[in-house]
C-alpha positions in Angstrom: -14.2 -4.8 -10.1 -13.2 -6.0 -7.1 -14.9 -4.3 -3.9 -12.4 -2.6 -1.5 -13.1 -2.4 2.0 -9.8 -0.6 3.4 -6.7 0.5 2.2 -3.1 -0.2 4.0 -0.2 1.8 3.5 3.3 -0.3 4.7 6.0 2.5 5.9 8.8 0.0 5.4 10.0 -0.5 1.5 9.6 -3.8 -0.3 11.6 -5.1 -3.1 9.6 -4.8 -6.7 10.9 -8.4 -7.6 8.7 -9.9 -5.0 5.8 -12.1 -6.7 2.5 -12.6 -5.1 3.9 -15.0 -2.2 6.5 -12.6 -1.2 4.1 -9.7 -1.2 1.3 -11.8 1.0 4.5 -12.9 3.9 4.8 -9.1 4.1 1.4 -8.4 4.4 1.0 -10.9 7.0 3.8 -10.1 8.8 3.4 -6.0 8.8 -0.6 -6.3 9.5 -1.3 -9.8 10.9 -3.2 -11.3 8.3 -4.9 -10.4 4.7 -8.7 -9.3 5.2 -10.7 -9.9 2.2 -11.4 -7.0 0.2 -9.0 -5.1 2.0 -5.5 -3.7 0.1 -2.5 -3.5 0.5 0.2 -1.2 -1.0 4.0 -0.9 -0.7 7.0 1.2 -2.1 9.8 0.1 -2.9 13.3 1.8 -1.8 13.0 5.2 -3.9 9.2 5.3 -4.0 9.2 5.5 -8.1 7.8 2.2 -7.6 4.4 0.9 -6.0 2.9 -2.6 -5.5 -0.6 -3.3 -4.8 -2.2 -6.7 -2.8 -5.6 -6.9 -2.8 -7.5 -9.8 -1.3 -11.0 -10.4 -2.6 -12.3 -13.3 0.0 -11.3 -15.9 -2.6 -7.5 -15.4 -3.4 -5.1 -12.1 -4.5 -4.2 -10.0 -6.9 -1.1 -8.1 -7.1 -0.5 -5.1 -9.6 1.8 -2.7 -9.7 2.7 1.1 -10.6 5.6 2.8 -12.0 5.8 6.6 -12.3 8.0 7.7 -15.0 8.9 10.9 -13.6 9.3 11.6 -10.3 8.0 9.2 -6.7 5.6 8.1 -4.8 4.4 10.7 -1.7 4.9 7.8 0.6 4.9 7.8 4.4 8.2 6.7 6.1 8.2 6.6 9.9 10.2 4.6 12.8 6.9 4.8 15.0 4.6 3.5 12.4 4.8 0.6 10.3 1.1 0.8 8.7 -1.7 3.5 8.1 -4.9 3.0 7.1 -5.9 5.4 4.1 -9.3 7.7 3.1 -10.5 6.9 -0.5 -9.2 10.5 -1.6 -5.9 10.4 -0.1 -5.7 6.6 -2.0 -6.3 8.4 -5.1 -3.9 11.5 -4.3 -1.3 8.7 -3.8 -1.6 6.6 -6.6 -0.6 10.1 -8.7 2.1 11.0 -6.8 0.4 14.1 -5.3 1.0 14.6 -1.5 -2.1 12.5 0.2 -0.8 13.8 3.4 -3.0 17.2 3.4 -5.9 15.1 1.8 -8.2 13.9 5.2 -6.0 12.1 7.4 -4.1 9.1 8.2 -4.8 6.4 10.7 -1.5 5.3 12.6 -2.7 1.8 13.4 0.9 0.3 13.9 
């Protein structure tokens, strides 16, 4: 299992063809640079979609998520372009549940 530090939401939606590369250009674009053991997750247009970068101090993995009914509760704002999330509202996400009245959100871009 790979240790996870923090986890980064990206407002803005990325396409699911991108491969590891494309996903790692975004990440270093939206949040400066990939911390180890830190990850990364982004939507794509309709939110039904999720992809995962996680960087473990060595290199990255990338995985990804489908729902087959219904989206993603995913955050979509002109302000922000990142938001750091709590352990609970990660796992709130990752079903589709509204992670939004789980803790609270850091606005960090």
């Amino acid at each position: 299992m790979i240790p996870v530090e923090a986890i980064w939401l990206a407002t803005e939606p990325l396409d699911m063809r991108a491969g590891a590369d494309k996903a790692l250009a975004r990440v270093i674009a939206v949040f400066g640079a990939a911390q180890p053991h830190h990850a990364y997750c982004f939507a794509n247009q309709r939110a039904t979609r999720m992809k995962v970068l996680v960087h473990d101090g060595i290199g990255v993995w990338l995985a990804a998520r489908r729902l087959n009914r219904g989206s993603f509760v995913w955050a979509s704002s002109a302000s922000e372009t990142a938001l750091a999330l709590q352990t609970d509202q990660w796992q709130a996400l990752v079903l589709g549940l509204p992670w939004r009245h789980v803790g609270s959100a850091i606005a960090v871009l």
